[in-house]
Structure formats: structure tokens, C-alpha cells
N, C-alpha and C positions, 0 to 999 in steps of 0.2 A: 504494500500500500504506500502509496507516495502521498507528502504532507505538502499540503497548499496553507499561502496565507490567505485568510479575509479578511479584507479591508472594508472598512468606510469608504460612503462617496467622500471624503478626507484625503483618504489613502493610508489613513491609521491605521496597524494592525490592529485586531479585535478579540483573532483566536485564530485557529488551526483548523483543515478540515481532510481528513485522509481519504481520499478517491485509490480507487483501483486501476493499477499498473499494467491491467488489462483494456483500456479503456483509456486513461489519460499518458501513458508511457510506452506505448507501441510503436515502434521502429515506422517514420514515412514509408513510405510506397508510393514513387513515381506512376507506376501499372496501374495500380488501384485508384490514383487520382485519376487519369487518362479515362479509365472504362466508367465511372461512374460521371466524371465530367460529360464527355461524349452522352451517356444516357438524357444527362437534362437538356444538352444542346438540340439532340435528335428529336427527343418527347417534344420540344416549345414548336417543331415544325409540323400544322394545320394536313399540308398534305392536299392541300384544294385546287391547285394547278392543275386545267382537264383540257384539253385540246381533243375537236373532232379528227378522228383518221377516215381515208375513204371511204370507208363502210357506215361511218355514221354520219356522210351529211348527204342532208337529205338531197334529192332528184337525181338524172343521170344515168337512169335506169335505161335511157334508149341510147344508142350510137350516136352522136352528135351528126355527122354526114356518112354516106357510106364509104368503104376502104379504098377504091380507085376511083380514078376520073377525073377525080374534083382539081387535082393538080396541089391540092393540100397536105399535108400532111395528113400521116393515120391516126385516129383517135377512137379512143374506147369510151371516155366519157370523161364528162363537163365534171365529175368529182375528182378527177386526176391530179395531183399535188402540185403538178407543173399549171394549172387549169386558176386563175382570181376568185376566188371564193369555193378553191375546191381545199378536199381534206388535205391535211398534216402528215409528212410521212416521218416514223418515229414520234408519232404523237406523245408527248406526254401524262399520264393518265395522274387518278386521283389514287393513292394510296394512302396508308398507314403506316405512319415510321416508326411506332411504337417500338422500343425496344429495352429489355430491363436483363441487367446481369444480375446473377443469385444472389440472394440475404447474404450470405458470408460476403459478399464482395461489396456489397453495398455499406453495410454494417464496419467491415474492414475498411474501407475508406472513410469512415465517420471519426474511426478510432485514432488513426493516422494522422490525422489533419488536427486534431484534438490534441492528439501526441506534439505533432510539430508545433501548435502556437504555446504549447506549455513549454517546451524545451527554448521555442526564442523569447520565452518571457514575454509574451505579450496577450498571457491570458490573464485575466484580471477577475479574482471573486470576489465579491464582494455580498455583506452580508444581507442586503435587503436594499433595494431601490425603489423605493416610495414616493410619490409626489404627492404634491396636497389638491394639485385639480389637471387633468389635462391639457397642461399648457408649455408651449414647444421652445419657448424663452425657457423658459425653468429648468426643463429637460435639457436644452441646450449650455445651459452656462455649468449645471451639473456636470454633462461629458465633458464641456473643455474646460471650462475654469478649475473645478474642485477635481478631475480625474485626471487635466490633462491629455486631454486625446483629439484629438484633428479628426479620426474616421472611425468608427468602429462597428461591431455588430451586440448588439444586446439580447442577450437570451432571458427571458423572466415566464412566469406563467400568463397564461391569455385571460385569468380575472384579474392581476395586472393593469386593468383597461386604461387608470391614468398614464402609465411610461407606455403602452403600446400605441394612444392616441399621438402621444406628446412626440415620441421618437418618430414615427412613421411620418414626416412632414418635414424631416429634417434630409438634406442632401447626403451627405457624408456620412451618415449616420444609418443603421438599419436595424430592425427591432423582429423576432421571431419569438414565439412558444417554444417548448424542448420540445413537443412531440414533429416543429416542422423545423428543426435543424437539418441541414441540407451544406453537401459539400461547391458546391458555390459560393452561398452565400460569405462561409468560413471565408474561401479564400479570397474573397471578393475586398476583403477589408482584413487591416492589419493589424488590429486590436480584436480581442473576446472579451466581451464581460459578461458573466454569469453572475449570476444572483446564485448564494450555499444552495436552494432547494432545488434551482434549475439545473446547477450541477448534479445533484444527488441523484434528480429524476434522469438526468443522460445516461447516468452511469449505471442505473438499475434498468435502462430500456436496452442499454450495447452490454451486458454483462452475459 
């Protein structure tokens, strides 16, 4: 079990909180950031790109002119890709990109990136982040005045509601629940702060 401090939004120590070496001290993984990156890249794309091919647009059905005489060239029909308003060849259709690599891989890349901001010292707990009403000044001079922080991601619970209103309005700053921690967001921002209970709740959801 490895020993974290919790601070105050001060930066006071306060007390100790032991997390699992399972969970907050697991060796990075280049691979594992890759494949579960890649999964949320891939998931954000809709997939709605449809282009008609010659078979789906409509008319065409008869020979434009017949095959000699005309002095014309030969033609099969006014849908031919070569043809102004005829189909797409290599049309592009609609699909689903959906793609998910296994729990252990997903899970493993939560741990990793967890691991990695505790090792560069830029995960920050602290013991309770409270605010007295949802308001984005407040929340704001707390992350940089009193913590000191230019960007970060804030993990607290979603009844929370005042830091989750307050934070979500700020540029630089981003705010999630522990059940939607996501390796994006981690590395999207160079600072973590967890609140003890949001820690506590990661570490019993990746344990």
C-alpha cells in the first residue's frame, strides 16, 4: 500500500491516506494508453457518411441510345459514375466504428495513467472540496490561487453538484464523477485532484 498526503485546498497536510499499489503504483504502459486512446477516438466517430453507388440511384434502367450508329460513344446507363448525377464508385457507406478492447485493458490503462500522474507528482488529494454555492469565481481562485494550478482535472462525487457546476465552465479546468474517469480526460490535463472519497471509490472500482 503506498501512503499519499491530503491536503487542504491550503495545501496543508491534514493526514495520510494509503491507496493500493495495485491501482495507484503500476508500471505506465505506452500499448495500453494507445489501444484504449484509439477506442475513444474511434467511439466519438457518428459513422453517417453515405454516398449513393450505381445501384442505388434511382432511373437508368433503359440504355440511354442504342450500341452503334449513333457515332457516340457506348453507354449502358445515365447511372454510370462517369455519367452528372450518376452513382459513386467506391461509394462510401454508413457504418459503425464501435470498437472496445477487454476490461483488463481498459481497467489497465486507468491504473497506468493513475500510476504515472502519482509518480510525476502531480496528483493532488485533497481532503474535501466544498463550495458554499455554484459559482465559477470561487471554484476558480480555489484551483489557482489557494492550489496553485493553471489546468487540471477534478475528480469528486456527482452530489458534488456545487464544484461540478462551478468547475464545468471553466476553460482549463475539467470536472468528472469517479465512476466517469476516462483515460483522456487524465491525460488531457497535467494536474489530478481527487477529493480522499473519490480516491477511495477508484481504487475499490480498479481493484
Amino acid at each position: 500500500m503506498a501512503k499519499f498526503d491530503v491536503v487542504d485546498l491550503d495545501l496543508k497536510k491534514v493526514s495520510e491516506l494509503e491507496l493500493s499499489d495495485e491501482v495507484f503504483g503500476a508500471e505506465p504502459n505506452a500499448h495500453l494508453f494507445y489501444e484504449v486512446a484509439k477506442m475513444q477516438q474511434i467511439n466519438r466517430r457518428r459513422g453517417t457518411v453515405g454516398v449513393k453507388n450505381t445501384s442505388l440511384v434511382s432511373g437508368g434502367g433503359k440504355k440511354p441510345w442504342k450500341q452503334k450508329g449513333t457515332g457516340r460513344a457506348r453507354q449502358g446507363s445515365i447511372r454510370a459514375s462517369h455519367w452528372v448525377g450518376g452513382g459513386k464508385a467506391m461509394a462510401p457507406k454508413q457504418r459503425d466504428y464501435f470498437y472496445r478492447p477487454p476490461k483488463k485493458v481498459r481497467r489497465g490503462a486507468l491504473k497506468a495513467v493513475l500510476s504515472l500522474r502519482a509518480r510525476e507528482k502531480t496528483l493532488i488529494i485533497v481532503s474535501d472540496f466544498s463550495l458554499s454555492a455554484p459559482k465559477s469565481k470561487q471554484a476558480f481562485e480555489a484551483l489557482t490561487k489557494r492550489l496553485k494550478l493553471s489546468g487540471a482535472l477534478v475528480i469528486d462525487a456527482k452530489t458534488n453538484t456545487n464544484l461540478h457546476r462551478s468547475v464545468r465552465n471553466l476553460a482549463k479546468f475539467d470536472v468528472l464523477p469517479p465512476e466517469g474517469l476516462n483515460l483522456e480526460s487524465v491525460l488531457r490535463h497535467k494536474h489530478l485532484v481527487l477529493t480522499s472519497a473519490a480516491a477511495k471509490a477508484i481504487e475499490g472500482a480498479l481493484s
